[in-house]
C-alpha positions in Angstrom: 63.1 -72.6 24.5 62.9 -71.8 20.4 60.0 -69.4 21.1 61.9 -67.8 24.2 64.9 -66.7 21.9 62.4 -65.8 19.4 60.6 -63.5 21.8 63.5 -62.1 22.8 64.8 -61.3 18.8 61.3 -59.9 18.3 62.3 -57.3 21.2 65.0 -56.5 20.1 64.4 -55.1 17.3 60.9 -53.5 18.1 61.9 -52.0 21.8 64.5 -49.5 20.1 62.8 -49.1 16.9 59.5 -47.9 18.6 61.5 -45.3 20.8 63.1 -44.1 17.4 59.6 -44.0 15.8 58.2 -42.3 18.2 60.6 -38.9 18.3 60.8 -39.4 14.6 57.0 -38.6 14.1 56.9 -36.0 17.3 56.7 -33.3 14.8 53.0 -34.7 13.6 52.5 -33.5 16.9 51.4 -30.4 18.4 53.7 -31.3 21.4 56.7 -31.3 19.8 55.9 -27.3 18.9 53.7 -26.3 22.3 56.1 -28.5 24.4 59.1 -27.7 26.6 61.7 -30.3 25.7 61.1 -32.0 29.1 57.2 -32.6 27.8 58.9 -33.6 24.7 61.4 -36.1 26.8 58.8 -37.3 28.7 55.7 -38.1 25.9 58.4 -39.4 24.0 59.6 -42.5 26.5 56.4 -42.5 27.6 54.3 -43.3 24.3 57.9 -45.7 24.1 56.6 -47.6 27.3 53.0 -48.2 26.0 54.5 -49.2 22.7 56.5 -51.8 24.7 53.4 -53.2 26.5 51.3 -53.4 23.4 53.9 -55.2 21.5 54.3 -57.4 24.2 50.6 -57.7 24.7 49.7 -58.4 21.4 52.5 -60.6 20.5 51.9 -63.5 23.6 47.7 -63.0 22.9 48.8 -64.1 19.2 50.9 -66.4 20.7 48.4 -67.8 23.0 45.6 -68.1 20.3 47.8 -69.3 17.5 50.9 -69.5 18.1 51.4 -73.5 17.6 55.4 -74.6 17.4 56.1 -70.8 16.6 58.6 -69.8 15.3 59.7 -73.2 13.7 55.8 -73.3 12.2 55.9 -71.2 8.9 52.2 -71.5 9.2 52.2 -70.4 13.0 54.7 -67.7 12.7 52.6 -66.3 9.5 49.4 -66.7 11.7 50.8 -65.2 14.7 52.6 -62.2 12.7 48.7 -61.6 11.1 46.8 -62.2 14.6 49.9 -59.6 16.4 49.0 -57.0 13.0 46.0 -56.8 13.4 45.6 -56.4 17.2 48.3 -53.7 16.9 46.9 -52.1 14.4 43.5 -52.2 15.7 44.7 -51.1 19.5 46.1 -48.2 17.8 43.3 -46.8 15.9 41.4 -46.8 19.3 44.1 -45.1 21.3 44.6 -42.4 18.5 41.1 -42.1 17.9 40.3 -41.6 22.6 43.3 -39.6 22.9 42.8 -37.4 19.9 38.8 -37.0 19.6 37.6 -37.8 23.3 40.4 -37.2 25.7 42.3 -34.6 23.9 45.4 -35.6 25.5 47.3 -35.2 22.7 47.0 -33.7 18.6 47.9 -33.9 15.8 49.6 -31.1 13.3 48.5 -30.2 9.5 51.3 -32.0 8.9 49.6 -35.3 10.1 48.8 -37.4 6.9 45.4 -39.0 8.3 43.5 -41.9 7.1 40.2 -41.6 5.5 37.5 -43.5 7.7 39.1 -43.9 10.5 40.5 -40.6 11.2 43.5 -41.4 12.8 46.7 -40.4 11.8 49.2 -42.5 8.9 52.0 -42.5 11.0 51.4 -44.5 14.0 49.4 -47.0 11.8 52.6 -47.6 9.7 54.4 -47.6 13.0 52.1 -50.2 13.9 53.0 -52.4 10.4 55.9 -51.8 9.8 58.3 -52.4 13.5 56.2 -55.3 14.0 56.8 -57.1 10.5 60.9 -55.8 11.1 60.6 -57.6 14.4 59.2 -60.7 13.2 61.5 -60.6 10.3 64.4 -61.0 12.6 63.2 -63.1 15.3 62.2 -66.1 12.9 65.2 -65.6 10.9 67.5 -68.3 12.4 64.2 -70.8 12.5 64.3 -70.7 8.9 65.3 -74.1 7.1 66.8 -73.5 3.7 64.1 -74.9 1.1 
């Protein structure tokens, strides 16, 4: 049951540091200006609850592709942190990219650094790399064996 307590450190850590990213970078938004504060409330715990179903999404597809004797596995734990990266990342580009250009459910201030290329905005990309790599951080921590 390693992996089960590993899991459950990964969420942890990247359940309440999502729903801090995300009213953190509300202001990148044009909600966060246009909107009452109940639109604000609601995109707010709402982009939360996609964030929780991506990380969880992402993290047992890694899992399930390479996830070996994670998180005891240095090589499976790297290779699932990569594989959960990547898919996180990648998923994010193409929401960004449908909401903001096709859908136009949401958009993005001035403000919004965005990424050359790829058009979508900085901050849910680092969002993306950064909670993840805290979250794996702190759910393989006890599964490390001094050297």
């Amino acid at each position: 049951m390693l992996s089960l307590d590993a899991l459950r450190r990964y969420l942890a850590i990247v359940i309440p540091a999502h729903l801090a990213w995300e009213f953190a970078h509300m202001p990148l938004y044009t909600i966060w200006h246009e909107g009452t504060v109940g639109e604000i409330l609601f995109a707010g715990l709402h982009c939360t609850g996609g964030d929780i179903l991506i990380a969880l999404s992402t993290l047992v597809g890694s899992l399930l592709l390479v996830g070996g004797n994670w998180p005891v596995d240095r090589a499976a734990a790297r290779w699932v942190a990569i594989v959960t990266l990547l898919a996180g990342i990648g998923y994010t580009i193409f929401s960004e990219w449908l909401n903001v250009e096709v859908r136009e459910a949401w958009a993005y201030t001035a403000r919004m650094p965005i990424l050359p290329l790829v058009g979508t905005g900085l901050s849910p990309v680092l969002q993306w790399l950064i909670i993840p790599l805290l979250g794996f951080w702190w759910a393989i921590k006890p599964f490390r064996k001094e050297a």
